[in-house]
N, C-alpha and C positions, 0 to 999 in steps of 0.2 A: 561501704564507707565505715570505717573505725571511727569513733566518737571519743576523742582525749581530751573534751571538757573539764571532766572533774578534777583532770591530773595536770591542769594549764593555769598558771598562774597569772593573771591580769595586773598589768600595774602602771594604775595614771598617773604619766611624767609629768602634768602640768594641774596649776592650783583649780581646786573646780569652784570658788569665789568667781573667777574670769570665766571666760569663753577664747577658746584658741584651739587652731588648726597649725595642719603641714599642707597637705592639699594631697597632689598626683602622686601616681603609686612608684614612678618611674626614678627617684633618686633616694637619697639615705637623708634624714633628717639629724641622725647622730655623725658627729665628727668626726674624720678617720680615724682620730688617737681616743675613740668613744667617751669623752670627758664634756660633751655639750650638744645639745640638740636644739634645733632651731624650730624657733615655731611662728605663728601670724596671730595676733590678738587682735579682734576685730571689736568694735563696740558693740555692736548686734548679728544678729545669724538668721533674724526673719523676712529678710527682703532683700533682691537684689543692690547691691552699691552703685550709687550714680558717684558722677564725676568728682563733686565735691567732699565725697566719703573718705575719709582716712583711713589705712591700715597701720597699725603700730607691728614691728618686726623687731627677733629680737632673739637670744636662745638662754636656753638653761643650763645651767649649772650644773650636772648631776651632783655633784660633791656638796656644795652649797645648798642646792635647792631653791636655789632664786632664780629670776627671770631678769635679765640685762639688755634692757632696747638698744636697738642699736640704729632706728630710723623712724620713717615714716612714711610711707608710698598713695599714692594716686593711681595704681597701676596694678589692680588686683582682681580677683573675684574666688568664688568659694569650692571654685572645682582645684583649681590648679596655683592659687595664690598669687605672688608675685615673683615667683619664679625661685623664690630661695632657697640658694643651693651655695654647699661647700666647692671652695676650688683648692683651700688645703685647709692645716687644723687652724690658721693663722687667719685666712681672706675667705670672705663669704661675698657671695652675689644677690642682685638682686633687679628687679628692674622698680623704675620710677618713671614720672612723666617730668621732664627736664627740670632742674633746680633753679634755671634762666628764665625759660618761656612761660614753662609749666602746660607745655606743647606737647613736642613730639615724646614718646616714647622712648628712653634709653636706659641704658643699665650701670650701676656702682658698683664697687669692688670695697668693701668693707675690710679693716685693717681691728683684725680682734684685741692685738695688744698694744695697739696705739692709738684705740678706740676713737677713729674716724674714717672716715669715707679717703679713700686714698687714688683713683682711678674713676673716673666717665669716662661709659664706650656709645660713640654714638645711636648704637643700635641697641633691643633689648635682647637678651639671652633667652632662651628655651633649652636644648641640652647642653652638656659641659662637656668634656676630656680634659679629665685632672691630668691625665697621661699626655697630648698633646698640647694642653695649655690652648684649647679653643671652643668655641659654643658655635650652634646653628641660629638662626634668628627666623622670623618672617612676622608678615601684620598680623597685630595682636587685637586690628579691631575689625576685621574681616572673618573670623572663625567662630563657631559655634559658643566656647566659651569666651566669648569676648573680653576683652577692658571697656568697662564704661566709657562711654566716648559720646560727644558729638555727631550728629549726621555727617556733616559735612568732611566728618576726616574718614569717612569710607571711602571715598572716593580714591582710585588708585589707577596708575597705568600698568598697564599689565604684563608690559613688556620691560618694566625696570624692579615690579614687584617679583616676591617667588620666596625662594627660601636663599638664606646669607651665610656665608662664613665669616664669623668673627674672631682675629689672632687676640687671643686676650693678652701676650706678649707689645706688640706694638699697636694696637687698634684698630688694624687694617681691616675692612671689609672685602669682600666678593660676592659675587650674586652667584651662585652655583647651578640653580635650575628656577627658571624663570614662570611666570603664573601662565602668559602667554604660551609658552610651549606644551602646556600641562593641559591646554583649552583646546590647541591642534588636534592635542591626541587624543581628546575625548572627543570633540567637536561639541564644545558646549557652551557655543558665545552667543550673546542674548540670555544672560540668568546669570549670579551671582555666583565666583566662585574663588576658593581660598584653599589653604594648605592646610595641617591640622599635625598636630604631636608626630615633631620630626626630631628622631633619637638618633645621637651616636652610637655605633659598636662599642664595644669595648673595647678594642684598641683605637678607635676615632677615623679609621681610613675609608667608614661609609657611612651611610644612615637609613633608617628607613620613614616615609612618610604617608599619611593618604592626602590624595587632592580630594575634592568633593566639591559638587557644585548642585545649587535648586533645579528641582523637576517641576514638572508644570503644576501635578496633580498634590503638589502642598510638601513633600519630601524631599529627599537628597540622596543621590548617588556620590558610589566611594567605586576610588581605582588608590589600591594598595600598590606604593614604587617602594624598589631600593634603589640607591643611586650611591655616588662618589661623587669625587671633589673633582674629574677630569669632563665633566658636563653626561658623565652615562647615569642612563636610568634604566628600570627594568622593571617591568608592571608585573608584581607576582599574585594579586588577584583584581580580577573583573567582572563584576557580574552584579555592583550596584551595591554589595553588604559586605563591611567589613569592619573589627569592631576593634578593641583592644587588646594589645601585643606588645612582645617584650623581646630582649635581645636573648637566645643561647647558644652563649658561646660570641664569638664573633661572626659565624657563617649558619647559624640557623637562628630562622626566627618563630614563635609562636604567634597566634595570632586566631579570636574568635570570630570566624566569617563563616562561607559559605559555597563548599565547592561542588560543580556542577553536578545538576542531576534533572531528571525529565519533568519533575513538578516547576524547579525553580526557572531551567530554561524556557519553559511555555513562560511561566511568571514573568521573566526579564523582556521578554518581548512587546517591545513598543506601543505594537498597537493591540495588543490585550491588555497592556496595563492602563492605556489613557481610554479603554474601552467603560460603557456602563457597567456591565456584565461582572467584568472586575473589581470593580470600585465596593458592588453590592457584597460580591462574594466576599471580599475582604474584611466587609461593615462584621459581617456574618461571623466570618472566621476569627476574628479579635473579638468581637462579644461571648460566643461559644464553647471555642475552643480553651481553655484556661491554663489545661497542663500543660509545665515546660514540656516534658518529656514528649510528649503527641506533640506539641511545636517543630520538638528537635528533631523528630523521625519524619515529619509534611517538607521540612525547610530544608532539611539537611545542614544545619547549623550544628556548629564542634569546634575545639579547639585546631588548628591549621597549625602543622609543624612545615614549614618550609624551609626549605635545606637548598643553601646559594652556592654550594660548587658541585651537588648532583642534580641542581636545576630539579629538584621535584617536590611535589607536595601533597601530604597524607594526615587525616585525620587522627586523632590523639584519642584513642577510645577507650572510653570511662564509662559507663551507661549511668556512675553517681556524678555525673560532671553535665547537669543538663541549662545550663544558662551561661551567657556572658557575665565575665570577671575580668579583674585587673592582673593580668600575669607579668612575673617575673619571676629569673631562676638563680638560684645561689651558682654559685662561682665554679663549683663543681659540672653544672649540669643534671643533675641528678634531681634536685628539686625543684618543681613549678608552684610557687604561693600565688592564691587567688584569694577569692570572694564572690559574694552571691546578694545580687539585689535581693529586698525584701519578699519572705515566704511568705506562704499563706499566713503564718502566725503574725507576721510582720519581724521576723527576723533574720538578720544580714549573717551570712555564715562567715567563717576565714577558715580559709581549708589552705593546706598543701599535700601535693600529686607526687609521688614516686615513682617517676617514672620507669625506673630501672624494673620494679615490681606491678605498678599501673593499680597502686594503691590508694586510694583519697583517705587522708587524716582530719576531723574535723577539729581544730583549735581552739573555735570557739561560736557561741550565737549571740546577736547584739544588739535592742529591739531599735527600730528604725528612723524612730520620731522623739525630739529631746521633752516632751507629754506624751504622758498615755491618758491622752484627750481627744475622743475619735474627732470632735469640732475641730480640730487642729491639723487634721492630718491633708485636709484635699493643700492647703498652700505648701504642706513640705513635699508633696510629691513634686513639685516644679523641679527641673534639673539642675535649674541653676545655683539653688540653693542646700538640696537635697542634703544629707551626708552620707555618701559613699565611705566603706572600709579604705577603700585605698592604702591597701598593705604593702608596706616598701620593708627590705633589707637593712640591717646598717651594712656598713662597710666593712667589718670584724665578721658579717655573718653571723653572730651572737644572739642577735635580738630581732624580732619582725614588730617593726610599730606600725599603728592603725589609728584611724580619726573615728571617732564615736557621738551620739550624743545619748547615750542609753543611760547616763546618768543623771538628765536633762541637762547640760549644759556639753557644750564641744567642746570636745577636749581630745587631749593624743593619750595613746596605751602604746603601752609594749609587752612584749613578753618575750622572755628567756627561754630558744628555743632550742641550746646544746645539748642538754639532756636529750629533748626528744629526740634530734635528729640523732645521734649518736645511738641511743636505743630501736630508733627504725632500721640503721643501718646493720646493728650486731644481730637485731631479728629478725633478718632477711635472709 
């Protein structure tokens, strides 16, 4: 790994008086015409949001240097926010719990220079195509990072739930791939199970998603699909792990899982896993064993490049690339930008991979907890509140922003990344 800390500039786009995020690594927070970034200002950052919590949403100015709300949601949390995202430099999305009911789940279309809400779509949004003018939908109180919610609105038939398409043109829905047929395929009725981070391509004519549903023994199995909008799916990994992934290209995708081998197949085996014998060895192996790297080499865990018109899939090997992170690739292919849960030191790396050379660049290090108050630290490890890097792209390519709280408050960074890419590129 190359270490380009000292030569990387850090620069917090938001006031650190507040606290404010972007959330998931998966879209651009900066505007196409890179003149405003969108951000979520939350009133606290130490405990999950229940129903009656407000989120204040809103974006910056870069020119200015102000902050301009532009709402206020019921339909958030601190992994993935409220879903706020650009559909051009003019309309911003977002989702809300209805401005009627204050019920179901639906999404607004925000009108930047005629600063009000211009459009409700029945359904709430998860990805976008600025390029087709459509978003994918599914329940947003069914999945790991949930929306605060009520018991009673779990409840769901599972042959009308699934994942949706939504025309953000005329407001039409579709149900594309239903939860029920996703339960067939795994055979996993009797336990609880939902959809999770379903992304468009890049040109919008597919997606990818995991289903996942509860195991007996306290965990969760994952079946990684790609699918389209003509009801085809296509399971390209199965074996119970599979973690975060990103679009390259429009016909390959990365993705940190877990492909076969003689440890894990014994592993995946039913009745060795619901066995004593297991359960023990496991206790043993996660107290013990501490190194990613030993993790990496027992698990067979790596980045998964999966390639959807040679139908194959091959490990991405880095031997400095030993944990799950949030990938995405610049526009070329050429670049994979990640991140790394906290190290031993207690700090989250942001790296990006070149792949063309299979070089790791480290950007930067960022300690994990907004105190360095070790009393402090067992409630930030909870996931739901945690602050992951979660390093996204703008849309220029220009800049890689990231959510932090190493300054003690959450806040977004970016940093101006043309220099370096441009110098990795001429010293290659």
């Amino acid at each position: 790994m190359i270490d380009l800390t000292s030569d990387v500039l850090v620069e917090r786009v938001t006031n650190i008086n507040d606290q404010y995020f972007f959330g998931y690594y998966d879209m651009s927070p900066e505007s196409p015409d890179g003149t405003k970034v969108l951000v979520n200002k939350p009133r606290f950052i130490d405990h999950m949001p229940m129903v009656e919590d407000e989120l204040e949403i809103g974006y910056i100015d870069l020119t200015a240097k102000s902050f301009n709300k532009i709402a206020e949601t019921h339909a958030w949390n601190f992994q993935e926010g409220c879903r706020l995202q650009w559909l051009s430099d003019d309309f911003i999305l977002f989702n809300d719990r209805g401005h009627t009911d204050g019920k179901s789940i639906k999404s607004y279309k925000y009108c930047v220079s005629s600063k009000k809400i211009v459009d409700e779509y029945s359904l709430p949004i998860y990805s976008v195509s600025i390029k087709r003018q459509i978003a994918l939908s599914y329940n947003f109180f069914n999945n790991r990072y949930n929306y605060a919610h009520a018991s009673e609105e779990e409840k769901t038939d599972e042959k009308k739930d699934g994942i949706f398409l939504l025309d953000l043109k005329n407001g039409e829905t579709k149900l594309v791939c239903s939860l029920d047929k996703l339960m067939k395929l795994a055979n996993s009725y009797n336990t609880k199970n939902w959809v999770e981070h379903c992304v468009l391509s890049p040109e919008g004519d597919k997606f990818f998603f995991f289903h996942r549903w509860n195991l007996a023994n306290g965990g969760f199995a994952t079946k990684f699909f790609v699918g389209d909008f003509k009801g085809n799916i296509e399971c390209l990994l199965d074996n119970a792990f599979c973690s975060h992934s990103g679009w390259r290209g429009n016909n390959q995708i990365s993705a940190w899982g877990r492909l076969p081998s003689k440890v894990n197949s014994v592993q995946n085996t039913s009745q060795i896993r619901e066995s004593k014998f297991y359960k023990v060895a496991l206790r043993i192996y996660h107290r013990f064993v501490k190194s990613q790297a030993i993790r990496q080499k027992i698990t067979n865990d790596s980045y998964i490049m999966f390639d959807l018109e040679k139908h194959s899939a091959k490990k991405i090997s880095n031997m400095d690339i030993i944990q799950d992170g949030h990938c995405t690739w610049d526009n070329t292919g050429r670049f994979m930008l990640t991140d790394t849960y906290a190290d031993n030191e207690k700090l989250r790396n942001l790296l990006i991979l070149d792949y063309q050379t299979n070089q790791l660049y480290r950007l930067g290090r960022f300690y994990t907890y907004p105190f360095k108050n070790p009393l402090l630290e067992k409630e930030w490890t909870e996931p739901g509140i945690q602050c992951d890097l979660h390093p996204k792209w703008s849309f220029s390519q220009n800049h890689v922003y990231f959510d932090s709280v190493y300054e003690g408050k959450r806040q977004l960074y970016r940093v101006d990344v043309r220099k370096i890419m441009n110098d990795i590129i001429k010293n290659s």
